[in-house]
N, C-alpha and C positions, 0 to 999 in steps of 0.2 A: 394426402392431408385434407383433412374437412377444413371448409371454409367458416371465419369463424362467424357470429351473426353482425351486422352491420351496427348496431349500438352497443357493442361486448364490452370496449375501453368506456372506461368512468371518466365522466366529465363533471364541473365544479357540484353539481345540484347531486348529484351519486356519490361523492368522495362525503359533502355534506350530509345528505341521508343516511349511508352506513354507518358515519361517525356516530353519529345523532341516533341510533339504534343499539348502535356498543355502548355508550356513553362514553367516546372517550374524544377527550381532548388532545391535540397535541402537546408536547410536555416539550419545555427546555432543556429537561436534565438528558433527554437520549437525544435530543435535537431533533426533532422530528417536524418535519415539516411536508406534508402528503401533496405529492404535483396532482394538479386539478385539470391538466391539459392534454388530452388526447395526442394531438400533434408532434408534443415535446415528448412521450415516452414512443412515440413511432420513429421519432428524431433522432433518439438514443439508440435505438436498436439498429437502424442505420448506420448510424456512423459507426457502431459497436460493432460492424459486422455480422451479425450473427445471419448462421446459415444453418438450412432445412436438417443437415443432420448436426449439429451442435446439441452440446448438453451442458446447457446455460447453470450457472452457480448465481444467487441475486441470492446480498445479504440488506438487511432493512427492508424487506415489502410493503409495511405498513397495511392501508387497504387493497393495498394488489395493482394500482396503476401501470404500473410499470410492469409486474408478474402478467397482465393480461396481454401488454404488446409483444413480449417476447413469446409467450407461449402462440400467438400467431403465424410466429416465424420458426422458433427453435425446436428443435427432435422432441426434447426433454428441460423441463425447469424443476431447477430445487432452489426453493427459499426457505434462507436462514432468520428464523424472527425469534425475539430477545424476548417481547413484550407477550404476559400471557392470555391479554384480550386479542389482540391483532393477533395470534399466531392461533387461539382458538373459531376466529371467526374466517379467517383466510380461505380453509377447503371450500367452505360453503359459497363463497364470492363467487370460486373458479367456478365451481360445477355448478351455478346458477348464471354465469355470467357467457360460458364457452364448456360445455357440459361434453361436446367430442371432443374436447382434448384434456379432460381433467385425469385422466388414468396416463397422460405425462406431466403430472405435475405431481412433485414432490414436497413437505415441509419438515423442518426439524425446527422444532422449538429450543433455541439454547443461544448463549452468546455467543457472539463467532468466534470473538478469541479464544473460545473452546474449542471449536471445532477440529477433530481429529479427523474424522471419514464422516462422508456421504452416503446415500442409499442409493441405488443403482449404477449405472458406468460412471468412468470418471469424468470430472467438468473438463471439458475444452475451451468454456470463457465465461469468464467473470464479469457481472453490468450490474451496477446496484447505483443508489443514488442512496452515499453512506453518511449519514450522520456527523457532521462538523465536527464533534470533541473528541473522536475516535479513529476516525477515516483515517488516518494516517496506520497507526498499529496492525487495524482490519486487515486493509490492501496486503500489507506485508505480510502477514501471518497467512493470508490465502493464499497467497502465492509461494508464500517458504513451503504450506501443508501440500498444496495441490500443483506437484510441477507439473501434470496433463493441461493444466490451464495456460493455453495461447496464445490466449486477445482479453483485453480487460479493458473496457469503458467505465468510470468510475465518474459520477456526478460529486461533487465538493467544493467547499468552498472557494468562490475563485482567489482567495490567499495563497491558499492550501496547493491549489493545481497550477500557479505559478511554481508556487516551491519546486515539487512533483516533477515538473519537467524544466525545470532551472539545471543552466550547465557551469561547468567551470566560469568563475571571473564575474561571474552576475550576485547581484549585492543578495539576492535572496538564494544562493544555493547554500545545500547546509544538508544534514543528517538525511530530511526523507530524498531529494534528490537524488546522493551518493545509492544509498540503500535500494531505490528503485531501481535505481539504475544498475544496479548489480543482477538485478532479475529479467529487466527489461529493458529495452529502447523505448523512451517515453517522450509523450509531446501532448501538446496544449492541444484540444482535437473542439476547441468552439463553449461560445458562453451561452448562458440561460437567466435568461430575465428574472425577476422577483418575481414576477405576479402571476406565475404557472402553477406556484405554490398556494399551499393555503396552511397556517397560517401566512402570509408573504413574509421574508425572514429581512432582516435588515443587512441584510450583506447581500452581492451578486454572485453567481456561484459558476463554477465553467467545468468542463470537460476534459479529461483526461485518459489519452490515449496508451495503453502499454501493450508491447507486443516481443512476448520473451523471447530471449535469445536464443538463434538455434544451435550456438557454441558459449558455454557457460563463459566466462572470464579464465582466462587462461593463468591459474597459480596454484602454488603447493600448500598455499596456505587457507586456513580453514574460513569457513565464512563467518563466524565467530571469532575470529582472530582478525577479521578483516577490518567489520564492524567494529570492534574496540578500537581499534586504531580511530576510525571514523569518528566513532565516539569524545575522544580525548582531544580531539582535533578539533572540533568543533564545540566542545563543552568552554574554550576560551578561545576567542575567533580571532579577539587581535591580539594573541599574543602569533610571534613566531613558531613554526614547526619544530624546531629545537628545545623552546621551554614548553610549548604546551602537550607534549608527547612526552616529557622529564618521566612522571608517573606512571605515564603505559610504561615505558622502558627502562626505567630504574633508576636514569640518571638523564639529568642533558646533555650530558658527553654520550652513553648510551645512545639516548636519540639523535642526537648526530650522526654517530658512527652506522646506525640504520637508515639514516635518510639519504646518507653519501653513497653508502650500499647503493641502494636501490636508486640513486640515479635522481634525487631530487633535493631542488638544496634547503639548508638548514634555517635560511631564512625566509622560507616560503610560510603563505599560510592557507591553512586547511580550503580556501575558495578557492582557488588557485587549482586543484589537482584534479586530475578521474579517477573513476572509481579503478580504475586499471594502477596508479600509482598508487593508490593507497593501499593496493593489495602487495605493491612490488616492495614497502616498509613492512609489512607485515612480516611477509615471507625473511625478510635481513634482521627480524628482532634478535636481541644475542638471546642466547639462553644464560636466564639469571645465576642458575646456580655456574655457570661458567664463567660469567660476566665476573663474579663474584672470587673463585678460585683466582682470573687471572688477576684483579686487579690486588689480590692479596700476594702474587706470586709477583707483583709490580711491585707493590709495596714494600715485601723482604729483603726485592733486589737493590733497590733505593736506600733503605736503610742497611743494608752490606756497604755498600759503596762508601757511603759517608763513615764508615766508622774509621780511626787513623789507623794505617797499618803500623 
C-alpha cells in the first residue's frame, strides 16, 4: 500500500477553500455539517476498525474528510453522495489529494435510501458521519441491503446514538434500538465535540458502534412481521402490550392470546422487551382469517346454547 502524503486529510482552511471554490454552503435541509479535523476522521476510522483488506461503504462524504482517512487505511472506498455538487467535485479531491489510491475509490451519486448494489466487491463496513434527519432509516436500510457488511461506525447525533444503543427498561429505547438491534449488537463507541465541524451544529454528536450478528435472531417469523409488531408497540408507549397491539392483532383479546403465547405478559410495555421477545409475539399472531372462523364458530355455539330447549 502507498503511503499517503503527509497533508492528504483537509484541515479547517481546505474544507473552507473547496467549499468556497464549489460555492457551496452547508445546507440544514440534508444536515450537513463537514468535520474540519484531521484527528477526528483518523479517530473514526480507529475505532471503526477498518482494516488493510476492508471494503469500506461511507454514505454522506461531503468534501471527502472522512473519504481521505479511510482510504489511508481501507483495501477499497465507495461513497454514497446525494448532492450533485459534492458528488460531482468528490473524484477530483481524491486524485489531487492521495492520487496512489484513487483507482480504490469509488462514487455513486444517488440517495442512499436508493441504494440497491455497489460497484465492485461487497462492503464489509460501513463509517459515514450520516446526516441528523435521516441517520436513522440510512443505517437500516444499509444494513437490511448489504448483509456482507460487519462493522459499522456511524457518527450522529448524540440523541439519536443514545437511542441506537438503548436497551430494554431505559426511558429512551424505542423503534431504532429494537430495529438495530435485530441486525446488530450495538453500543455507544465515544462522543465528538461541536467544534470539529464546521458549520459547528448546535447539538453534540457521538458514536455508534454496530457489529452484526454472526447468528441472525433465532424465529420463524419474518423480519417484517417482526417490525410491525415493533411498530404498534411503540407507536403508543404508555399504553399496555394488550391494548396497544389490539390493531396488529385484531383484537386485545387476540393480542393477549399472542403475548401469553409467546411468554410475555399482557401488561407489559413495549420498553420493557428484546428484540428476541418481540419476535417470539410475532411468531404466536393467530391468523386472522382463523381468528375469525373460530370466534364465529364461538359465537354459533353460544347462541345454541342459550336457545330454550
Amino acid at each position: 500500500m502507498s503511503s499517503p502524503t503527509p497533508d492528504a486529510l483537509l484541515g479547517p482552511a481546505d474544507v473552507r477553500e473547496l467549499a468556497a471554490a464549489l460555492g457551496v454552503r452547508p445546507t440544514k435541509q440534508r444536515g450537513q455539517n463537514f468535520v474540519i479535523d484531521a484527528n477526528t476522521v483518523r479517530r473514526i476510522v480507529r475505532t471503526a476498525d477498518v482494516r488493510p483488506d476492508d471494503v469500506v461503504v461511507e454514505v454522506g462524504p461531503g468534501l471527502g474528510s472522512l473519504t481521505l482517512a479511510l482510504l489511508e487505511v481501507a483495501d477499497r472506498v465507495t461513497a454514497v453522495e446525494i448532492d450533485d455538487v459534492l458528488a460531482a467535485a468528490l473524484p477530483a479531491t481524491i486524485a489531487a489529494r492521495m492520487p496512489a489510491r484513487a483507482d480504490r475509490f469509488a462514487l455513486v451519486h444517488s440517495d442512499a435510501m436508493h441504494v440497491a448494489e455497489l460497484p465492485g466487491p461487497a462492503p464489509t463496513a460501513l463509517v459515514a458521519n450520516l446526516p441528523y434527519n435521516v441517520a436513522v432509516p440510512v443505517l437500516l436500510h444499509m444494513l437490511d441491503t448489504f448483509p456482507t457488511i460487519e462493522r459499522t461506525l456511524v457518527m450522529v447525533q448524540a440523541e439519536v446514538a443514545d437511542r441506537l444503543a438503548a436497551g430494554p427498561g431505559s426511558k429512551v429505547y424505542g423503534v431504532p434500538s429494537v430495529k438495530a438491534n435485530w441486525y446488530a449488537e450495538v453500543k455507544r463507541a465515544g462522543a465528538i465535540g461541536r467544534n470539529v465541524f464546521w458549520p459547528a451544529p448546535n447539538v453534540d454528536s457521538g458514536l455508534v458502534s454496530l457489529v452484526r450478528r454472526t447468528e441472525p435472531i433465532k424465529t420463524t417469523a419474518t423480519k417484517a412481521e417482526v417490525f410491525a409488531v415493533v411498530d404498534a408497540a411503540f407507536a403508543q408507549r404508555r399504553k399496555t402490550l394488550r391494548a396497544a397491539l389490539a390493531g396488529w392483532a385484531g383484537s386485545a383479546a387476540a393480542a393477549e392470546a399472542a403475548l401469553v403465547a409467546a411468554g410475555v405478559s399482557p401488561q407489559a410495555r413495549g420498553e420493557a422487551l428484546t428484540v428476541e421477545e418481540f419476535a417470539a409475539i410475532a411468531e404466536n399472531r393467530a391468523d386472522p382469517d382463523a381468528l375469525g372462523t373460530a370466534q364465529h364458530a364461538q359465537h354459533a355455539q353460544h347462541t345454541e346454547e342459550s336457545r330454550p330447549s
